[in-house]
PyMOL Python script that loads the backbone (N, CA, C, O; Angstrom):
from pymol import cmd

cmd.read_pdbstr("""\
ATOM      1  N   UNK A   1       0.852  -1.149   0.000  1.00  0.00           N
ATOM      2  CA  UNK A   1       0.000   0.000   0.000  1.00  0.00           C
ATOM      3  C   UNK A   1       0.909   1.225   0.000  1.00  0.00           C
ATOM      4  O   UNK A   1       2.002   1.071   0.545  1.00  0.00           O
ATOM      5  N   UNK A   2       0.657   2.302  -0.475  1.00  0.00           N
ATOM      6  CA  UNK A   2       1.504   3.397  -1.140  1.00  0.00           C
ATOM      7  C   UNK A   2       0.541   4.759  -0.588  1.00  0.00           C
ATOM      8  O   UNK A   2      -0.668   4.619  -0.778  1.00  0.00           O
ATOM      9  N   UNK A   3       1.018   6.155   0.125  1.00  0.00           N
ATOM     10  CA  UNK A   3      -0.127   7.127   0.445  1.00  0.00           C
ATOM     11  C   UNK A   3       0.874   7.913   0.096  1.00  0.00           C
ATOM     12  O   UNK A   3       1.916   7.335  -0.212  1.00  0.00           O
ATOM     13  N   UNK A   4       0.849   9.458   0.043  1.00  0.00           N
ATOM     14  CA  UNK A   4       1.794  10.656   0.375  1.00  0.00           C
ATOM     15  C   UNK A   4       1.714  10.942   2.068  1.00  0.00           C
ATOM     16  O   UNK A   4       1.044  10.340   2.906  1.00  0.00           O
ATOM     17  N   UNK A   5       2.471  11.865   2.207  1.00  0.00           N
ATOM     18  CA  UNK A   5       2.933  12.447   3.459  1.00  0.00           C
ATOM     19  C   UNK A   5       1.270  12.980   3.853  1.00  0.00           C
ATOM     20  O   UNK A   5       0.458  12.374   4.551  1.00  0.00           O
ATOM     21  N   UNK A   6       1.122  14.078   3.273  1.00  0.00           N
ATOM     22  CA  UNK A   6      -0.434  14.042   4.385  1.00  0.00           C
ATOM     23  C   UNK A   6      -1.564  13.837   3.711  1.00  0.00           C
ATOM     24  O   UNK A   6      -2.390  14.730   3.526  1.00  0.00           O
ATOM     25  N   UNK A   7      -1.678  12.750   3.327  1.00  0.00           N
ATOM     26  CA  UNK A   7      -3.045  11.622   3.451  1.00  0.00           C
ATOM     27  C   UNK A   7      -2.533  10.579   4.545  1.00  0.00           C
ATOM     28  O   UNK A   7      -3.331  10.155   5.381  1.00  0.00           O
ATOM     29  N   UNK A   8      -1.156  10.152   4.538  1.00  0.00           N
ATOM     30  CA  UNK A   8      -1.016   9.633   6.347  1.00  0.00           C
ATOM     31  C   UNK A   8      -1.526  10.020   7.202  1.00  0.00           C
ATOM     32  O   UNK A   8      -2.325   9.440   7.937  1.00  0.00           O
ATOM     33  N   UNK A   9      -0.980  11.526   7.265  1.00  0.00           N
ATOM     34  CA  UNK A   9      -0.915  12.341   8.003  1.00  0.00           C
ATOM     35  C   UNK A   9      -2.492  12.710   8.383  1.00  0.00           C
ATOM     36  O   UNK A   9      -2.818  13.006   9.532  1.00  0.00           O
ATOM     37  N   UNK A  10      -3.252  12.666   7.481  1.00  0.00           N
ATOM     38  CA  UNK A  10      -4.289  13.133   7.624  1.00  0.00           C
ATOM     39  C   UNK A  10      -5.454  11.702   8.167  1.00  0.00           C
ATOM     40  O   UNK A  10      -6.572  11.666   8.682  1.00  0.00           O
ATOM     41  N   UNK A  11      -4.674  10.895   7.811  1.00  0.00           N
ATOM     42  CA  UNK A  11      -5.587   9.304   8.344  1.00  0.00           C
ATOM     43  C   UNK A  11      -4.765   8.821   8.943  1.00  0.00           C
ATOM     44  O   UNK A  11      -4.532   7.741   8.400  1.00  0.00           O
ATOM     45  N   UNK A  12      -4.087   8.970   9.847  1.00  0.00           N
ATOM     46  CA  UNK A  12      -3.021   8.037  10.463  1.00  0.00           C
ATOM     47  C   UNK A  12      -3.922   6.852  10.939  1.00  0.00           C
ATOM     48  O   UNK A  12      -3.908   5.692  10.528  1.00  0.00           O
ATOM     49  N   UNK A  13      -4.715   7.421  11.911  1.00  0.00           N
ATOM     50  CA  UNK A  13      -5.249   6.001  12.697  1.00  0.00           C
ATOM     51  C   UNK A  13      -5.890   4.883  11.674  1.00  0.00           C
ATOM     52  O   UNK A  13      -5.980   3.666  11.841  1.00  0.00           O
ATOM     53  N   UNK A  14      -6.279   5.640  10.632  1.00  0.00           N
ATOM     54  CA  UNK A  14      -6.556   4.184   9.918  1.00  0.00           C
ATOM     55  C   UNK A  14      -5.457   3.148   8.809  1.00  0.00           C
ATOM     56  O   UNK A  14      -5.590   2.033   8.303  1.00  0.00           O
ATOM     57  N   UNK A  15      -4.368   4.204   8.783  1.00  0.00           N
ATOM     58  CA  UNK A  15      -3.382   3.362   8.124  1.00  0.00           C
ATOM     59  C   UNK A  15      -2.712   2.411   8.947  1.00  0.00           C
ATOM     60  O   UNK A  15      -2.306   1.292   8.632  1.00  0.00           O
ATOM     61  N   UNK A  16      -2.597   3.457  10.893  1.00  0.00           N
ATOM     62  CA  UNK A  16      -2.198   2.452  11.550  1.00  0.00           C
ATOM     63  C   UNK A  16      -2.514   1.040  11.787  1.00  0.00           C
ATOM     64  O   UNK A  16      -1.864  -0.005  11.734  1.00  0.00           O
ATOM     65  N   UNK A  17      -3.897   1.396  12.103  1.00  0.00           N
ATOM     66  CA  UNK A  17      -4.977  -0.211  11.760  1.00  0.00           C
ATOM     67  C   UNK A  17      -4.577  -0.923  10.719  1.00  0.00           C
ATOM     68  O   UNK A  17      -4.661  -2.112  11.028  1.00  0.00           O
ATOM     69  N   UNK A  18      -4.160  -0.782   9.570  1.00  0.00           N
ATOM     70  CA  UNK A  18      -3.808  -1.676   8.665  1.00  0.00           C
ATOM     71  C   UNK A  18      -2.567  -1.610   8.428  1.00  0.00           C
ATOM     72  O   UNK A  18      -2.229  -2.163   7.381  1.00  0.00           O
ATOM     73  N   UNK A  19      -1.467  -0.955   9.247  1.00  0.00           N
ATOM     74  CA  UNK A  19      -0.237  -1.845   9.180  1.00  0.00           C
ATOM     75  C   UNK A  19      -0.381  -3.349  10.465  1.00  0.00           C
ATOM     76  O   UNK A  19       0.155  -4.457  10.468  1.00  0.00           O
ATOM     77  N   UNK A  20      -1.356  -2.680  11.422  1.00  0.00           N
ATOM     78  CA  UNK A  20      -0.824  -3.446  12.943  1.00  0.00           C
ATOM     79  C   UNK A  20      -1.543  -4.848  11.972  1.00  0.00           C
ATOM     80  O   UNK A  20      -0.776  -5.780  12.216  1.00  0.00           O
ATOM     81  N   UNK A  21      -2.672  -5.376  10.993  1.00  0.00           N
ATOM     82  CA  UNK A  21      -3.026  -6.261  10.348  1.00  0.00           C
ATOM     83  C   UNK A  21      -1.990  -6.993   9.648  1.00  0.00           C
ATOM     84  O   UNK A  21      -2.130  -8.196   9.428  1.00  0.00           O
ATOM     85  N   UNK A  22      -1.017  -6.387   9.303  1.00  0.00           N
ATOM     86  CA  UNK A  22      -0.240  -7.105   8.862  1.00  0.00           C
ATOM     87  C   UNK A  22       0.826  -5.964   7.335  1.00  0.00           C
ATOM     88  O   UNK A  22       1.939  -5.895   6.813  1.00  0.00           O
ATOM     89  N   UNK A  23      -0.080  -5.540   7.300  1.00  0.00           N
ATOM     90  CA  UNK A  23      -0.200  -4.526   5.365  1.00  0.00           C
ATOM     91  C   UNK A  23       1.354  -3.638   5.692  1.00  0.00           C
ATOM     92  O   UNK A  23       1.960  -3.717   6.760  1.00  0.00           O
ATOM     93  N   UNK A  24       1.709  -2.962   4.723  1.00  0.00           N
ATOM     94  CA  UNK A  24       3.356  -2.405   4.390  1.00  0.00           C
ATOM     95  C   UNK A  24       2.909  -1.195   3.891  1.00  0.00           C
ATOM     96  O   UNK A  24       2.400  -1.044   2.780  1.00  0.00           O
ATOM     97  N   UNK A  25       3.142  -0.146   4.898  1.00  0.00           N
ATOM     98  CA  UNK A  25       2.653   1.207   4.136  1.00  0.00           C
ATOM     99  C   UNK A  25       4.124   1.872   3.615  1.00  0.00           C
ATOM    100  O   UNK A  25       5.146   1.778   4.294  1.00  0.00           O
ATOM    101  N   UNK A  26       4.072   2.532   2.352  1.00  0.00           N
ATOM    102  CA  UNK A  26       5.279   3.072   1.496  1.00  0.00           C
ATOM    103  C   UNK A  26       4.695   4.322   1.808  1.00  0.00           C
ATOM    104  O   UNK A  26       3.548   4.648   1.501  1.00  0.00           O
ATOM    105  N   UNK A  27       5.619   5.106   2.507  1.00  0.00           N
ATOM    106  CA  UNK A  27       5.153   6.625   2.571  1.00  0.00           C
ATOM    107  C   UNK A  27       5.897   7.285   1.503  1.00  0.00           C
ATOM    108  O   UNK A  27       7.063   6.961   1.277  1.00  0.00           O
ATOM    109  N   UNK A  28       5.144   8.427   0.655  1.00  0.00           N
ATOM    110  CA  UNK A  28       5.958   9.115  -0.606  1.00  0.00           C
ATOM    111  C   UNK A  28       5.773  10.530  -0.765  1.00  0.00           C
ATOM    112  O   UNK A  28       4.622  10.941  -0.909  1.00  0.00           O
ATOM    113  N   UNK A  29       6.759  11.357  -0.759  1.00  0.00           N
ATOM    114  CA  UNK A  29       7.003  12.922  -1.005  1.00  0.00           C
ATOM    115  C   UNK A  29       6.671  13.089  -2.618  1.00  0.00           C
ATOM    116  O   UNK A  29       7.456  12.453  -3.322  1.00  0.00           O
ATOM    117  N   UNK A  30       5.802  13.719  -3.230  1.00  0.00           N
ATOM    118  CA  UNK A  30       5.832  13.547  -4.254  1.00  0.00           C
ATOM    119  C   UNK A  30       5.807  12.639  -4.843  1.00  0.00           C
ATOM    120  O   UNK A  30       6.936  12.569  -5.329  1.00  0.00           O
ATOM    121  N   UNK A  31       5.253  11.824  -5.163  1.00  0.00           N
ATOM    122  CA  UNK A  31       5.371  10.517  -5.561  1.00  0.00           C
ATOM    123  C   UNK A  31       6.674   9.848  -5.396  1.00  0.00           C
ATOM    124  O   UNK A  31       7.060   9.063  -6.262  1.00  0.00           O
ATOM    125  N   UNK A  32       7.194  10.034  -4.625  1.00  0.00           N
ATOM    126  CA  UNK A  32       9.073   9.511  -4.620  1.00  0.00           C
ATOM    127  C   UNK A  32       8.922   8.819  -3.244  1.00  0.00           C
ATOM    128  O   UNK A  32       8.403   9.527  -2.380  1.00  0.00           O
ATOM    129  N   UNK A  33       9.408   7.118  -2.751  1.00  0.00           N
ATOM    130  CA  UNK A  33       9.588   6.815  -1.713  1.00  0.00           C
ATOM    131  C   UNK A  33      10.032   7.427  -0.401  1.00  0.00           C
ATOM    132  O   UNK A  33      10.922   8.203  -0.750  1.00  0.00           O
ATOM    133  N   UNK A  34       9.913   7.508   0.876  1.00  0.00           N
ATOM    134  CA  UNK A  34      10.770   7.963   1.825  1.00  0.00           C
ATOM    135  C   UNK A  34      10.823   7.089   2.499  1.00  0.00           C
ATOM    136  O   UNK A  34      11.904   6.547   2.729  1.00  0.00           O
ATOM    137  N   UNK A  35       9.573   6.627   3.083  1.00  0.00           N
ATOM    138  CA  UNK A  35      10.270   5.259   4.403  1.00  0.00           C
ATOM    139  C   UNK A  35       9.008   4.185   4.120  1.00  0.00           C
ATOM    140  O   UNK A  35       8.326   4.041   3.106  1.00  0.00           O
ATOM    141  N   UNK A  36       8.971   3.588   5.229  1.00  0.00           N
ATOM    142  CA  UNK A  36       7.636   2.035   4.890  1.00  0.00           C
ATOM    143  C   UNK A  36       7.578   2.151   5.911  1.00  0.00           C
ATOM    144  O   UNK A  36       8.640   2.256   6.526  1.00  0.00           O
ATOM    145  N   UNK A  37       6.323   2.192   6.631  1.00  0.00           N
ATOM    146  CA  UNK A  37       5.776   1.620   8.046  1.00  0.00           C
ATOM    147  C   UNK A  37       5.363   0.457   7.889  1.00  0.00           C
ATOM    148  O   UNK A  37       4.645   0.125   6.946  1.00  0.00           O
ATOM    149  N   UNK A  38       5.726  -0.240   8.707  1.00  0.00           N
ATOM    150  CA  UNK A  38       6.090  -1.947   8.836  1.00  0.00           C
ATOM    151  C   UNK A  38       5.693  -2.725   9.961  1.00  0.00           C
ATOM    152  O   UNK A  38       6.034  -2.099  10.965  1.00  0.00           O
ATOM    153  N   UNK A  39       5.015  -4.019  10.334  1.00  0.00           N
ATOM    154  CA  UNK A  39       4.272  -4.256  11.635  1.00  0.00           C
ATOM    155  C   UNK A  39       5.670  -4.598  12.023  1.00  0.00           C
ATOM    156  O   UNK A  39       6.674  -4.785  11.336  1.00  0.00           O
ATOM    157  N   UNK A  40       5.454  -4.633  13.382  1.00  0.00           N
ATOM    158  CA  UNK A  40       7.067  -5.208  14.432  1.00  0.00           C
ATOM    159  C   UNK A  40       6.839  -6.393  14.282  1.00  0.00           C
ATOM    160  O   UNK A  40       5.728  -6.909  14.161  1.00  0.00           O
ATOM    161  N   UNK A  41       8.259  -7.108  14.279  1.00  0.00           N
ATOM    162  CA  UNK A  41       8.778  -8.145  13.975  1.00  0.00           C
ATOM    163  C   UNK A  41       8.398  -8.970  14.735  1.00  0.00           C
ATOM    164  O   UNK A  41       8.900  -8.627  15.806  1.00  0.00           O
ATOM    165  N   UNK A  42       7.533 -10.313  14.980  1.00  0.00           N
ATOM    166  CA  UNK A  42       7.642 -11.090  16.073  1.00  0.00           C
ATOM    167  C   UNK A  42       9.383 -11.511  16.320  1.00  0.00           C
ATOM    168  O   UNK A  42      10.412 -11.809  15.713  1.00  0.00           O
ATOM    169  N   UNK A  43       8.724 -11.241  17.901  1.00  0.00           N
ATOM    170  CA  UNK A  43      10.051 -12.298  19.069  1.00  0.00           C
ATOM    171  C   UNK A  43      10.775 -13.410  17.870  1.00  0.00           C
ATOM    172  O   UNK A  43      10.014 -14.090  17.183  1.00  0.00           O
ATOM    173  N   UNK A  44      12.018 -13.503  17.725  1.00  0.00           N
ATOM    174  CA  UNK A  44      12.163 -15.273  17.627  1.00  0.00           C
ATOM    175  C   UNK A  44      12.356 -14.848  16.121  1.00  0.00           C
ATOM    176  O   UNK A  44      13.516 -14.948  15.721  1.00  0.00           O
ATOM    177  N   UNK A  45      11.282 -14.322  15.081  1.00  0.00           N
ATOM    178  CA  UNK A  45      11.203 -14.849  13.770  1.00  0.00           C
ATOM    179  C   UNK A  45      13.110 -14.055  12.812  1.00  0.00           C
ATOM    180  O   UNK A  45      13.930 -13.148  12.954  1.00  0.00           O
ATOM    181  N   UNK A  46      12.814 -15.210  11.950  1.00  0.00           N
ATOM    182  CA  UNK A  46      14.429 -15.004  11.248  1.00  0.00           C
ATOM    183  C   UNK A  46      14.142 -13.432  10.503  1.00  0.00           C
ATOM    184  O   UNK A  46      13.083 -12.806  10.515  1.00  0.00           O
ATOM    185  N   UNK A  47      15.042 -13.159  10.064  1.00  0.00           N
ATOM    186  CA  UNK A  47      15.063 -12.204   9.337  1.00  0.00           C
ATOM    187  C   UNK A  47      15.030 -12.657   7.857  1.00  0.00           C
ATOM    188  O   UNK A  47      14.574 -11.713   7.212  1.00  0.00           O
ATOM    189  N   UNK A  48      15.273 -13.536   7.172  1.00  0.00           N
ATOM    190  CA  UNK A  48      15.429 -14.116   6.191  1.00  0.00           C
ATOM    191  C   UNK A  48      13.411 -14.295   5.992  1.00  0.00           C
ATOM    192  O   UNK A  48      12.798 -13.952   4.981  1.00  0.00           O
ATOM    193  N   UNK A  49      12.866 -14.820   7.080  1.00  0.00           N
ATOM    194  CA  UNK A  49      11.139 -14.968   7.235  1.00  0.00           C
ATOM    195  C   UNK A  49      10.478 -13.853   6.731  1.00  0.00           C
ATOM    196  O   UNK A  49       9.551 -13.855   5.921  1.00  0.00           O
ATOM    197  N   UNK A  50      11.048 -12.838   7.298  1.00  0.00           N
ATOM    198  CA  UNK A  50      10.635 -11.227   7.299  1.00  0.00           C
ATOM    199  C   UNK A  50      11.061 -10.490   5.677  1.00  0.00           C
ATOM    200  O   UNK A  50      10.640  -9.449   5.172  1.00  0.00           O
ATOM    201  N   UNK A  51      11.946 -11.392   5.206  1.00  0.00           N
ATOM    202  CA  UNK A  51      11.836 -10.825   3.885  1.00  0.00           C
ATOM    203  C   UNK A  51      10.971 -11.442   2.693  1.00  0.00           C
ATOM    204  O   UNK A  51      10.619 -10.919   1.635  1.00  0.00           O
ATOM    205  N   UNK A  52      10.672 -13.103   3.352  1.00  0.00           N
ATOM    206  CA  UNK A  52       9.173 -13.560   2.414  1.00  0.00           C
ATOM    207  C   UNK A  52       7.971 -12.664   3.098  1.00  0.00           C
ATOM    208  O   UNK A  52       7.139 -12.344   2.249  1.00  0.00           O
ATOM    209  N   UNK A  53       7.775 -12.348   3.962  1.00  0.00           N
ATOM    210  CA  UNK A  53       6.624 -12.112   4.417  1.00  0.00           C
ATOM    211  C   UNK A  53       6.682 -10.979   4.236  1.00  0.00           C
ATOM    212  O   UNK A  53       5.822 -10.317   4.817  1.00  0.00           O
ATOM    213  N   UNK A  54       7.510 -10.364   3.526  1.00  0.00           N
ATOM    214  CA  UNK A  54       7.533  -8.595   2.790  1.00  0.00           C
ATOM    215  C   UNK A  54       7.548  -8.856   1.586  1.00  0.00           C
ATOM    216  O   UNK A  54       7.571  -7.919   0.788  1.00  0.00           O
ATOM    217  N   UNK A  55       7.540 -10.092   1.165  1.00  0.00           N
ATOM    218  CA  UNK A  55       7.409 -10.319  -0.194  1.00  0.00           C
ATOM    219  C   UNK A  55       8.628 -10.229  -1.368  1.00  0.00           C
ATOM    220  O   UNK A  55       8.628 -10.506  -2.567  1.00  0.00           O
ATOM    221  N   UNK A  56       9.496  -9.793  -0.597  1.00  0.00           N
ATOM    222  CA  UNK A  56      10.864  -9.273  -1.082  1.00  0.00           C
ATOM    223  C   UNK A  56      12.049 -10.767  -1.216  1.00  0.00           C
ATOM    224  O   UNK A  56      13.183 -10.796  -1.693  1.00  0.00           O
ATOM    225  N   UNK A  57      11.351 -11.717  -0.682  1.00  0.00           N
ATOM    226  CA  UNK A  57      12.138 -13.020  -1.524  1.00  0.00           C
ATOM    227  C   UNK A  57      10.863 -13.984  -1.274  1.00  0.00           C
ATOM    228  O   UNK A  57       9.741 -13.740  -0.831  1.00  0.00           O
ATOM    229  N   UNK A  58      11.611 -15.438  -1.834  1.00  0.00           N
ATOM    230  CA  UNK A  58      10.372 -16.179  -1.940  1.00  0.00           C
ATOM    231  C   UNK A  58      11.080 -17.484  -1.575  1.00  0.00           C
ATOM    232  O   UNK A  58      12.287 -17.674  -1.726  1.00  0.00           O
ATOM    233  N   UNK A  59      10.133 -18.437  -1.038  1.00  0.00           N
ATOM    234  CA  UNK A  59      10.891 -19.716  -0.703  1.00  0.00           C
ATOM    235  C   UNK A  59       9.909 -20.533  -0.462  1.00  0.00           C
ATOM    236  O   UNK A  59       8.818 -20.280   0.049  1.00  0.00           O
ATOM    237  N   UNK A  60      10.540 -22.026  -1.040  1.00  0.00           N
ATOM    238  CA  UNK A  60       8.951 -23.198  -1.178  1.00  0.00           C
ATOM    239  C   UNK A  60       9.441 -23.943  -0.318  1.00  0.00           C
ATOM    240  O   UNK A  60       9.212 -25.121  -0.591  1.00  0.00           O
ATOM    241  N   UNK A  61      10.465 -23.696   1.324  1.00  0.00           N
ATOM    242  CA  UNK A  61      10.512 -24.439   2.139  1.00  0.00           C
ATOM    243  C   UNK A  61      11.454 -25.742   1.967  1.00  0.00           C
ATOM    244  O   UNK A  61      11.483 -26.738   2.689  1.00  0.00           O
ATOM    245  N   UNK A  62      12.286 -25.433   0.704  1.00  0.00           N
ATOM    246  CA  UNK A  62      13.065 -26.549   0.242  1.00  0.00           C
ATOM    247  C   UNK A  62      14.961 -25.908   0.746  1.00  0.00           C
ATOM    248  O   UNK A  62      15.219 -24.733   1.007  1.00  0.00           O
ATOM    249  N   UNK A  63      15.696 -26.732   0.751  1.00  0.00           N
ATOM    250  CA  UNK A  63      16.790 -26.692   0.811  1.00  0.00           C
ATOM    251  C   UNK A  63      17.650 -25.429  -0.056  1.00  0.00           C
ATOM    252  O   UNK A  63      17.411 -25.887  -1.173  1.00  0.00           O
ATOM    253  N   UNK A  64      18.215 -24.571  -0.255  1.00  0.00           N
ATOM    254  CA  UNK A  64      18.110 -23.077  -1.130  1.00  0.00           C
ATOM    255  C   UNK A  64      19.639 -23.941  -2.621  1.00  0.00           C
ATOM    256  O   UNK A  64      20.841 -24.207  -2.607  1.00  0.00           O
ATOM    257  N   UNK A  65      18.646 -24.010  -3.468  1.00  0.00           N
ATOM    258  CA  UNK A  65      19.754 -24.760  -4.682  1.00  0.00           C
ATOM    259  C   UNK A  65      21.159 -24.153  -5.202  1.00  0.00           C
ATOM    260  O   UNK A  65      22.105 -24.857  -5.556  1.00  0.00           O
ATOM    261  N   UNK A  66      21.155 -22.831  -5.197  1.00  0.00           N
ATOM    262  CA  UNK A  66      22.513 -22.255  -5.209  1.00  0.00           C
ATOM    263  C   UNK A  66      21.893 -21.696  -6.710  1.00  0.00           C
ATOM    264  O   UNK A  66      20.704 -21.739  -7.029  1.00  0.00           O
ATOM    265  N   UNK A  67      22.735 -21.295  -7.333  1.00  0.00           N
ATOM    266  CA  UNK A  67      22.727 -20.771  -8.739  1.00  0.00           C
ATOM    267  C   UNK A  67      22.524 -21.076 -10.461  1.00  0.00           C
ATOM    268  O   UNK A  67      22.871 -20.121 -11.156  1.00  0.00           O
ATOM    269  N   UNK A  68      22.291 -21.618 -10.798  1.00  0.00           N
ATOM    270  CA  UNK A  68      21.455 -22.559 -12.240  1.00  0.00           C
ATOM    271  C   UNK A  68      23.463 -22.641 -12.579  1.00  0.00           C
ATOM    272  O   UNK A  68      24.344 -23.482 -12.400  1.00  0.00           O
ATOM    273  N   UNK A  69      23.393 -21.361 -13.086  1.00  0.00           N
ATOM    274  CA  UNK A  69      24.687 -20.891 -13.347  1.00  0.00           C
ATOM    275  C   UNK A  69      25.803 -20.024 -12.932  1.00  0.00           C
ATOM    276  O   UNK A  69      25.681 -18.805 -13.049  1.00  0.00           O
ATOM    277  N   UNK A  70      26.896 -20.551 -12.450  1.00  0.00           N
ATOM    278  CA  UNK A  70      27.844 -19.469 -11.879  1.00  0.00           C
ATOM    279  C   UNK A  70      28.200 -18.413 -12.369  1.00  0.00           C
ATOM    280  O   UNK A  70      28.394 -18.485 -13.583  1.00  0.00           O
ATOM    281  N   UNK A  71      28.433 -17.070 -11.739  1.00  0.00           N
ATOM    282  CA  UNK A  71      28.367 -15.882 -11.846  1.00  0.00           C
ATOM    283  C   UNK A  71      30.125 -15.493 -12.380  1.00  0.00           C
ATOM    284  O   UNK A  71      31.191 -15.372 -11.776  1.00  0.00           O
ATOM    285  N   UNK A  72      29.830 -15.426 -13.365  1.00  0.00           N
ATOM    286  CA  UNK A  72      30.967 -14.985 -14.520  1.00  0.00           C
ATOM    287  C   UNK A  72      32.243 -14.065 -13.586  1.00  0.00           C
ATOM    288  O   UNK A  72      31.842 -12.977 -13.174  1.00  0.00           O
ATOM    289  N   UNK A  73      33.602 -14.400 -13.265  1.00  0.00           N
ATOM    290  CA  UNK A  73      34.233 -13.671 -12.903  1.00  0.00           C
ATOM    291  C   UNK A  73      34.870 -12.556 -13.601  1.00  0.00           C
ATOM    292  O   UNK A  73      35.724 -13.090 -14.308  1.00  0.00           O
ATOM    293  N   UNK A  74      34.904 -11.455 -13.757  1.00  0.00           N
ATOM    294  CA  UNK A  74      36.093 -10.716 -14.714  1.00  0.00           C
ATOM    295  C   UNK A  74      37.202 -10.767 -14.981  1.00  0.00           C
ATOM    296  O   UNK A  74      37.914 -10.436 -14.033  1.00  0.00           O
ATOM    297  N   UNK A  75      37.867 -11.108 -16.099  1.00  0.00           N
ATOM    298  CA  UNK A  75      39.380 -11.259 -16.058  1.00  0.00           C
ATOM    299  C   UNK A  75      40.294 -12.781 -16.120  1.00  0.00           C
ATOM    300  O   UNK A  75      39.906 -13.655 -16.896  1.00  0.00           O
ATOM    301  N   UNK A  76      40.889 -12.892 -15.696  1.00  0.00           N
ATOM    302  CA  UNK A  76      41.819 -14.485 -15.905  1.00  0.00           C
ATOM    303  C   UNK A  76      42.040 -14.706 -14.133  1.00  0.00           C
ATOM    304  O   UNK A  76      42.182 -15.847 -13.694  1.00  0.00           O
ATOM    305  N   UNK A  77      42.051 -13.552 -13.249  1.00  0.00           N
ATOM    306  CA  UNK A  77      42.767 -14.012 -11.684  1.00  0.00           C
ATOM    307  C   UNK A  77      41.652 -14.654 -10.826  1.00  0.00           C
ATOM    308  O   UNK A  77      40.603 -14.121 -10.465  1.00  0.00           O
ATOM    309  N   UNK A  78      42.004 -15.657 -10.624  1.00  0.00           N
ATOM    310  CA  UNK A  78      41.215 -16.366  -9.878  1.00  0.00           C
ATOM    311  C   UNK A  78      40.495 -15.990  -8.438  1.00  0.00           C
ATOM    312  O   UNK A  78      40.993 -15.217  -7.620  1.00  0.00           O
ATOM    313  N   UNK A  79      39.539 -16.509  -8.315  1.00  0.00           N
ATOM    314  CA  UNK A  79      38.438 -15.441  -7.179  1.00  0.00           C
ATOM    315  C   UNK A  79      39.144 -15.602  -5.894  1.00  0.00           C
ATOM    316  O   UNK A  79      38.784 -14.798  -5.035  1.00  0.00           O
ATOM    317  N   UNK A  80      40.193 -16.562  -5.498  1.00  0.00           N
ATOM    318  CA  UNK A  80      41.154 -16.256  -4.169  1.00  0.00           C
ATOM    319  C   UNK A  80      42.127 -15.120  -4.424  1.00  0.00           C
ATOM    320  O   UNK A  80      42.586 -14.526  -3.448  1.00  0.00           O
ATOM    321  N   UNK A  81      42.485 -14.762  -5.674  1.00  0.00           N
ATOM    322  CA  UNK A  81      43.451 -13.909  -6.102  1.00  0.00           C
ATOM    323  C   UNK A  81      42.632 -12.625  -5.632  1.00  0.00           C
ATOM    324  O   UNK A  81      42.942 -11.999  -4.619  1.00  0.00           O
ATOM    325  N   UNK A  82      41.696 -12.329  -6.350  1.00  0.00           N
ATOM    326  CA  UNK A  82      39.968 -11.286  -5.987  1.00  0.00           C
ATOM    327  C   UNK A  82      40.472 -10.928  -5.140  1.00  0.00           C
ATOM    328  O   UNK A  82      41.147  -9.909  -4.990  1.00  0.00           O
ATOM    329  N   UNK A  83      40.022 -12.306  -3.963  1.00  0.00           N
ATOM    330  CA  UNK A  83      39.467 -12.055  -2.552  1.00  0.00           C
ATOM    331  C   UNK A  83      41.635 -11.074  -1.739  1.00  0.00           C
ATOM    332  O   UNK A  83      41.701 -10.041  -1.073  1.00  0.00           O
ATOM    333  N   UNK A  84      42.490 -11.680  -2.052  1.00  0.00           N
ATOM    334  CA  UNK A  84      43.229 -10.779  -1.693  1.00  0.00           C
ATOM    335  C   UNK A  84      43.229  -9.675  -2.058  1.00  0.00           C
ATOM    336  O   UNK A  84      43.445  -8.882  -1.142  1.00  0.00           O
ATOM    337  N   UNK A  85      43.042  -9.134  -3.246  1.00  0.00           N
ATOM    338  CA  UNK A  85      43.342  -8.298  -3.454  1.00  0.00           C
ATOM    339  C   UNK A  85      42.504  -7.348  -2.908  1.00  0.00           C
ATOM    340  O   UNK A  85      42.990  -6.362  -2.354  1.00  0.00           O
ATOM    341  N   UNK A  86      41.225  -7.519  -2.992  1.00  0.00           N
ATOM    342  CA  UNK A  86      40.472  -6.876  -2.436  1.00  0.00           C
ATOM    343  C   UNK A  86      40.470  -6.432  -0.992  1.00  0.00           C
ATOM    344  O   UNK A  86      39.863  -5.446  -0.574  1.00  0.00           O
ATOM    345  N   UNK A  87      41.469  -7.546  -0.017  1.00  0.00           N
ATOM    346  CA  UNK A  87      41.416  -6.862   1.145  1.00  0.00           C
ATOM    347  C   UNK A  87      42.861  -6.174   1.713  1.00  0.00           C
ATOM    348  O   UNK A  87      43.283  -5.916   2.841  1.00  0.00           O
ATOM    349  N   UNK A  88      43.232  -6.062   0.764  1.00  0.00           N
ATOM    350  CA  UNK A  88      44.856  -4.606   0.264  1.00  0.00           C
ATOM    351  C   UNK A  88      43.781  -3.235   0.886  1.00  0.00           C
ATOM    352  O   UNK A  88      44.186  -2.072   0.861  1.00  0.00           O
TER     353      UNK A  88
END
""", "prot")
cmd.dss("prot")
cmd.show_as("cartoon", "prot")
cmd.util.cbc("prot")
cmd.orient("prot")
């Protein structure tokens, strides 16, 4: 769910009601994002949970398969070579 600054502002209590339900309010300046009001996290739950249940990944409860295909390195130096160099 998506509002501007004051139609929140101007209905808070009822947007509140439908975040505490569960719902993801996108607050927007001009039509441009600023923040998301978001229900609090239950006690306990993963954070990895909290990003299916934001809809922002997805998972059928199976073991996570890794990549169809590996992710192309740049260049000829091998990804331990990378990984030093990178921490120069």
């Amino acid at each position: 769910m998506k509002a501007g600054i004051r139609e929140v502002k101007n209905r808070f209590s009822e947007y509140l009601r439908q975040v505490k339900q569960g719902e993801i309010l996108v607050i927007t300046e001009r039509n441009v994002p600023v923040t998301r009001l978001v229900p609090v996290q239950e006690k306990g739950q993963l954070p990895v949970l909290t990003l299916v249940d934001e809809k922002l990944a997805s998972w059928q409860g199976g073991k996570p398969r890794g990549a169809a295909v590996p992710p192309a390195v740049p260049g000829t130096a091998s990804i331990a070579a990378l990984v030093v160099e990178d921490r120069r």
